[in-house]
N, C-alpha and C positions, 0 to 999 in steps of 0.2 A: 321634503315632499309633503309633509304633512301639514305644517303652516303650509302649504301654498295650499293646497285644498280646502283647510276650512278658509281662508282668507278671500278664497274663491267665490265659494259658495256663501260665505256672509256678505260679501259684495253685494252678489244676487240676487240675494231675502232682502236685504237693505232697498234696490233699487224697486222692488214688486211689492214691499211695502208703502213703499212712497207715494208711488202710482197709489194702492188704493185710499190714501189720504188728500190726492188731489181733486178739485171740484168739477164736479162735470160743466160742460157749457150749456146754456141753455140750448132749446130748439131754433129759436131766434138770433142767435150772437150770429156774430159776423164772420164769414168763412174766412178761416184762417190761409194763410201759404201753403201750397200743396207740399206734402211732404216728396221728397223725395224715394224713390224707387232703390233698394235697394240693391247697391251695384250700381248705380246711378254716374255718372262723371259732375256732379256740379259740387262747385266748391263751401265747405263750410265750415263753420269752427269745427263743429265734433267730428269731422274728416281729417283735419289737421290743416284744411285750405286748399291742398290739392285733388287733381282728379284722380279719375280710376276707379277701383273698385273699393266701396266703405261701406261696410257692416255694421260702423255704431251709428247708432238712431240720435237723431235731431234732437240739439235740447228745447226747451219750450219756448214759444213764441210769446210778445210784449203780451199778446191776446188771454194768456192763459191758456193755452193750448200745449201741449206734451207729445212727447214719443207716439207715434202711433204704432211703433214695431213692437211691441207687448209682445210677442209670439217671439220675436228673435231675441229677449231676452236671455231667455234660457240658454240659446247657442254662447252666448257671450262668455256666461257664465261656467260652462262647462265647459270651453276649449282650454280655460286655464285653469285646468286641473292637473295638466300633467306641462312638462317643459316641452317647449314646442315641436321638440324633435321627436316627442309621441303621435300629439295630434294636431304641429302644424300642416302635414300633408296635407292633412284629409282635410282639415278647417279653408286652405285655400281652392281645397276643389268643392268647396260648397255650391251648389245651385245659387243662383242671382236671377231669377225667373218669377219669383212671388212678388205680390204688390203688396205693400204697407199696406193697412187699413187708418178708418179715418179716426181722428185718434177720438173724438167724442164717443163713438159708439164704442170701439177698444175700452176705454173706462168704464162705460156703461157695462159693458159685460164682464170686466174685471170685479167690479164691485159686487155683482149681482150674484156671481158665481164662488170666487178665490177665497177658503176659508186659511186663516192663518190661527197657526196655535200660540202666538206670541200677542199681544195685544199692545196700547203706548209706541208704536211709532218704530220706525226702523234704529233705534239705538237700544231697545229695549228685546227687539231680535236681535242684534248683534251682539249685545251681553248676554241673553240668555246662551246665544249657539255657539259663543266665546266656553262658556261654560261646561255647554255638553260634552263639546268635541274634549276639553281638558280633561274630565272624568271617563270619556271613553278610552283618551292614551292612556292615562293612569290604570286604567284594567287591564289594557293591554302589558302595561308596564309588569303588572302583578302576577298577571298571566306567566310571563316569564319569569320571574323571581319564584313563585311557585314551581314554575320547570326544572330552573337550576338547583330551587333547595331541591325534589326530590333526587337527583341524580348524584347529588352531593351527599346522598345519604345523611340528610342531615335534620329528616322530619320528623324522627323520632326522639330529638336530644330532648327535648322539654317533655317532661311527664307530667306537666300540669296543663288547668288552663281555665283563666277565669274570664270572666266577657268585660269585665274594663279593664282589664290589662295589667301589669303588673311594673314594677323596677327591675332591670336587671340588674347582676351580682356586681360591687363595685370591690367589695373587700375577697383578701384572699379565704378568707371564712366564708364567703355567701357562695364565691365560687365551687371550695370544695364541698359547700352542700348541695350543690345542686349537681357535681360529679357526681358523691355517693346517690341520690335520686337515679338519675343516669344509669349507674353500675347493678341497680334492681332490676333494669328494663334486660326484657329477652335479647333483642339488638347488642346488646354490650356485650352478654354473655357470651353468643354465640357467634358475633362477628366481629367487632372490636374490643376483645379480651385484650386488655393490658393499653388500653389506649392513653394517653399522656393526657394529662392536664390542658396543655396548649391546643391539641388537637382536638380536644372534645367543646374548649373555646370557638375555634371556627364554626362547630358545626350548629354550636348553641346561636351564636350571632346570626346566622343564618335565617335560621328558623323564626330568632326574634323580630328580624327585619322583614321578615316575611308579614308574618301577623299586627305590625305595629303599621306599617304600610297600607297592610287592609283596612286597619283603624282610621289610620290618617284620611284613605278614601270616604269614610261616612262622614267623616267634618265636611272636605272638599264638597260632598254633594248635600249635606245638610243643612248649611250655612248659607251658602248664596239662594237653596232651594227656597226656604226662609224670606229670605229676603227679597226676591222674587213674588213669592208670593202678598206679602206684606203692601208691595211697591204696586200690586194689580196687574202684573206684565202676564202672569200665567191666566190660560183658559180653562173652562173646567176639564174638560176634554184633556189637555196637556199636564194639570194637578193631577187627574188619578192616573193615568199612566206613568207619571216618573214617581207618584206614591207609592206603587206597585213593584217599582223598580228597585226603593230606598227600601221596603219591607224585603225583595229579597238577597238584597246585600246586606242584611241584619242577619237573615238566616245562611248565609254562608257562611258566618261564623261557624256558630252551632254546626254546621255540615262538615267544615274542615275539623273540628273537634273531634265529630263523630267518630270522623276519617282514619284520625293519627289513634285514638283511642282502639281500632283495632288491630294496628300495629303494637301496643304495646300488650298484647297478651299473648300468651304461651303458646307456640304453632303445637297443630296436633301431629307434628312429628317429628322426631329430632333432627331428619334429615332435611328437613326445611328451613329456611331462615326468615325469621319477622319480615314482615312486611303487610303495607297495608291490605285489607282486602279491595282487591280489583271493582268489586261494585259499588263502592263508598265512595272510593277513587274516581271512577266514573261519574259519578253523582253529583261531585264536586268541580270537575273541570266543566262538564255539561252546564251546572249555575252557573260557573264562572262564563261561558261563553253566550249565553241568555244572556247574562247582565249586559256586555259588550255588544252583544249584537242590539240589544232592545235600546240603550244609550245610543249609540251607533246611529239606528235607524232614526230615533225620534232628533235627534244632531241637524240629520240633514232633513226633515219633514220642516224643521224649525225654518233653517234658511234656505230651501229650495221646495218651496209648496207645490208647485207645479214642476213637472220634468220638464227636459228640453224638447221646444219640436219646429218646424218649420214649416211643413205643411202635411195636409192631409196623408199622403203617400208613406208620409215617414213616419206618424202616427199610426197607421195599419201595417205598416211594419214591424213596430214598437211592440203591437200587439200582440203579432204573431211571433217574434223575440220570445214575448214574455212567456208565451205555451212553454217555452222549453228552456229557457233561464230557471224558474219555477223548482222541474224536478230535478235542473242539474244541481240548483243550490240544495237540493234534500240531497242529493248524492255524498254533495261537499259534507255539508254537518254530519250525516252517518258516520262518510270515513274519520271525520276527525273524535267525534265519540270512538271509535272503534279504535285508537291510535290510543283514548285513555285506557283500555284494556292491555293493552299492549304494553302500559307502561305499567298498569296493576298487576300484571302476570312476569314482568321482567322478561316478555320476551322476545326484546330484543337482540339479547346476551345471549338466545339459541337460535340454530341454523344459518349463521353468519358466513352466506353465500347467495350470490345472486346470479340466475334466476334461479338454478334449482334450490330446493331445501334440501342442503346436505347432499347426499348423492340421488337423489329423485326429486322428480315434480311434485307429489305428494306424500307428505309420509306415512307412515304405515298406522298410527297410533291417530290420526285424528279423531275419532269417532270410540275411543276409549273410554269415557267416561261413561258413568249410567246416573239419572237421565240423559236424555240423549242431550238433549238442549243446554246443559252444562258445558258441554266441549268447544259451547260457541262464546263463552266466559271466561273461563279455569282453564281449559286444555291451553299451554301454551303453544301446539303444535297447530290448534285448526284457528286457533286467534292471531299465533302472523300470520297463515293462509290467507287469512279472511283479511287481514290489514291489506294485505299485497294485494288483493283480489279486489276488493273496493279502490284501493289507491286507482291502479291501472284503468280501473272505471270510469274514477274520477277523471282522469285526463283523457279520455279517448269521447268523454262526455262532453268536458269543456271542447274538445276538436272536434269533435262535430256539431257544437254551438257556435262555433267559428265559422266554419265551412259555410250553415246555413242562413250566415250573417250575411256574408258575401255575396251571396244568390239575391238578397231580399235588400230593397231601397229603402233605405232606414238615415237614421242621422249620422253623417260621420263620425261623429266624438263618440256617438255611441259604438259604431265596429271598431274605433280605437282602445276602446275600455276593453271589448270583447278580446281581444288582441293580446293587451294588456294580461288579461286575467289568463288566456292561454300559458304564454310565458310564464305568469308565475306557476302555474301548473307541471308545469315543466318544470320547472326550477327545485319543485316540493317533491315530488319525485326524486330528481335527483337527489338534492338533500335527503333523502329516507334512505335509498339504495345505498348512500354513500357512511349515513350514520351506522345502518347495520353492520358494511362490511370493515367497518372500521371499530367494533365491539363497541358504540354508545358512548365516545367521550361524553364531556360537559357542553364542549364550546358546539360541536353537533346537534348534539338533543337540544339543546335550549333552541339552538338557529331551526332545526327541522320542527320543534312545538312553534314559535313565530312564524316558519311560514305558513302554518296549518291557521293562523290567526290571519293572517294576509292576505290567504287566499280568503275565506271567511270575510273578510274586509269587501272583496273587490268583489264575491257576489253579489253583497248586500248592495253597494254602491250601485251593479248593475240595474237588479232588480227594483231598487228606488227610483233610478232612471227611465224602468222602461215601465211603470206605472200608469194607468190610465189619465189624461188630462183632466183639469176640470171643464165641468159643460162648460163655460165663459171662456174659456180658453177657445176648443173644439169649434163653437159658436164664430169666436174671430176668425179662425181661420178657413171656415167654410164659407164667412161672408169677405174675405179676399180673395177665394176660389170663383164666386160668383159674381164679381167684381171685375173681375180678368175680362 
């Protein structure tokens, strides 16, 4: 699913590059072949030669003359993001009612308007967006290895930590040294007293792989960033931004450092066990999800600089989408910041019943703490409330971002995304309900942290979507409106 997406959308960048490399006609050239009408019956090569209805645009005539559907680009591009059994419905009930514009003027307003943040020609978008989208699965990828080390209890094994990294233990001496290190920490003492040699291997590997991973991500985006830049393909616009992005995947280091360092010091009370502090924790999954999203976003700004639209109607639709995509993506990232608490607090492993907590709706201790504003951190009793409380938010938010889709004439691929993201809303839920009541295996919590990445996914992908056009864009399609 994921190659097909970016393959998609690099299609897309590719083809709206292209365009703005081709030459405009003069005033005087000679009128070309009328383009065909979109939905049209006449037969062509890029129809395939028969009739019916054909939604790819004409290749260019002997004349120099190109596509003049610029505007249904976008549709093209975005029907194959998903297998067609998402958004083949909707894509063949698309409208066939707008008229091509002429493709001289199309140019002209392409050119005049469409900023790209790739420079060098559609191969040099394609390698850079080849690029992003790779460093964005790889966050993702880390995202979860960071989930399953903490559940594996396994983020405490290393008591060190230097910023170029180190050799793991290869001889049975390196190894028992960095057991005894291990057997100083509070974690050993108080919950893995007597732990074997092989066992504390696993969780040591873990931990390595975790951070050597991370590592490996700053070559992955450092090296081609580099070379990129070297080659002239980056804008300056698109250099400080993914700058900004490489300085805070430097300091995530440092952050997860900070993180695991307060796990290895002495809880202030015996009846507690190690673990990190919840707003370190927090701090860290939050950068982690910044990085991914800001990768993420600039991915597809790379190869889809304009969103999809067809005409004006579906563009003020867009618009009005976007009022309330907006706060439901704020809704999303809260709950899932609030899910790192959740997992800083361990507490998932209490009230493990759904709906009620325990034998009530609320329990009796929420509001125990002093200050007050602690209980919405530490208290592990008002932090799942609050996870539950935001979750069910979450989804009745997404459902009625649905509902109001349906009402409002928008682009189809677009209410298929909206769709899309409902379902996984649903799904994330369930996966929560199902993690808690099943006491937080590994294979659980890792699945339920990815889908909180998923959905995170398919806002952003909305919200990019439903983005204001450029005036060149908007331009063409008011002068096919007035054309009719």
């Amino acid at each position: 699913m994921g190659s097909r997406v970016a393959a998609a959308l690099l299609r897309r960048g590719r083809d709206q590059a292209s365009s703005l490399l081709m030459p405009r006609l003069p005033r005087n050239a000679p009128a070309s072949a009328p383009t065909p009408r979109v939905g049209s019956t006449s037969s062509s090569p890029s129809c395939g030669g028969g009739g019916g209805s054909c939604l790819l645009p004409p290749r260019p005539g002997p004349a120099g003359a190109f596509c003049s559907a610029y505007r249904f680009g976008s549709f093209h591009a975005f029907r194959s993001l998903a297998p067609k059994t998402v958004f083949g419905q909707c894509t063949r009930r698309m409208s066939t009612t707008a008229v091509a514009l002429n493709s001289a003027a199309a140019n002209g307003a392409a050119n005049s308007g469409l900023k790209l943040l790739v420079t060098k020609g559609p191969q040099a978008q394609k390698a850079v967006g080849i690029w992003l989208f790779g460093c964005a699965a790889w966050v993702f990828s880390l995202v979860i290895l960071g989930g399953i080390t903490r559940l594996t209890r396994s983020g405490l094994s290393m008591t060190d930590w230097k910023f170029t990294g180190e050799i793991p233990p290869i001889t049975d001496d390196a190894w028992q040294l960095e057991f005894e290190k291990y057997k100083q920490s509070p974690e050993y003492k108080r919950v893995n007293k007597g732990m074997s040699l092989e066992d504390f291997k696993f969780i040591y590997w873990m931990e390595y792989a975790h951070r050597m991973w991370g590592r490996a991500l700053g070559f992955v985006f450092a090296g081609p960033f580099a070379y990129f830049i070297a080659k002239g393909y980056v804008t300056r616009q698109l250099g400080l931004r993914l700058s900004a992005l490489f300085a805070l995947g430097g300091a995530q280091g440092l952050i997860g450092w900070w993180m695991v360092k307060s796990g290895l010091q002495e809880p202030t009370s015996e009846y507690v066990q190690p673990r990190v502090s919840p707003y370190r924790l927090a701090t860290h999954l939050t950068s982690a999800f910044v990085i991914y999203c800001g990768i993420l976003w600039t991915a597809l700004s790379v190869v889809m600089p304009d969103p999809p639209t067809g005409s004006m109607s579906w563009v003020n639709g867009a618009a009005k989408i976007r009022k309330l995509a907006i706060p439901v993506s704020a809704v999303v990232g809260i709950t899932t910041i609030s899910g790192a608490f959740v997992a800083g607090n361990d507490a998932g492993h209490a009230y493990n019943s759904f709906p009620k907590m325990g034998d009530s709706w609320i329990p009796e201790d929420v509001f125990s703490m002093e200050p007050f504003i602690r209980n919405f951190f530490e208290n592990t009793s008002t932090v799942q409330l609050n996870h539950r409380i935001l979750a069910t938010t979450t989804l009745l938010s997404v459902g009625g971002l649905w509902l109001a889709a349906r009402k409002i004439d928008m682009h189809p691929a677009v209410k298929s995304l909206i769709g899309s993201t409902l379902g996984m809303a649903a799904l994330q839920v369930t996966l929560g309900i199902s993690t808690l009541l099943m006491y937080v295996p590994t294979s659980l919590g890792s699945a339920h942290q990815a889908g909180a990445l998923t959905l995170l996914s398919l806002m952003i992908l909305l919200t990019h979507t439903l983005r204001r056009p450029s005036p060149a864009l908007l331009k063409s399609i008011s002068s096919a409106v007035k054309s009719t």
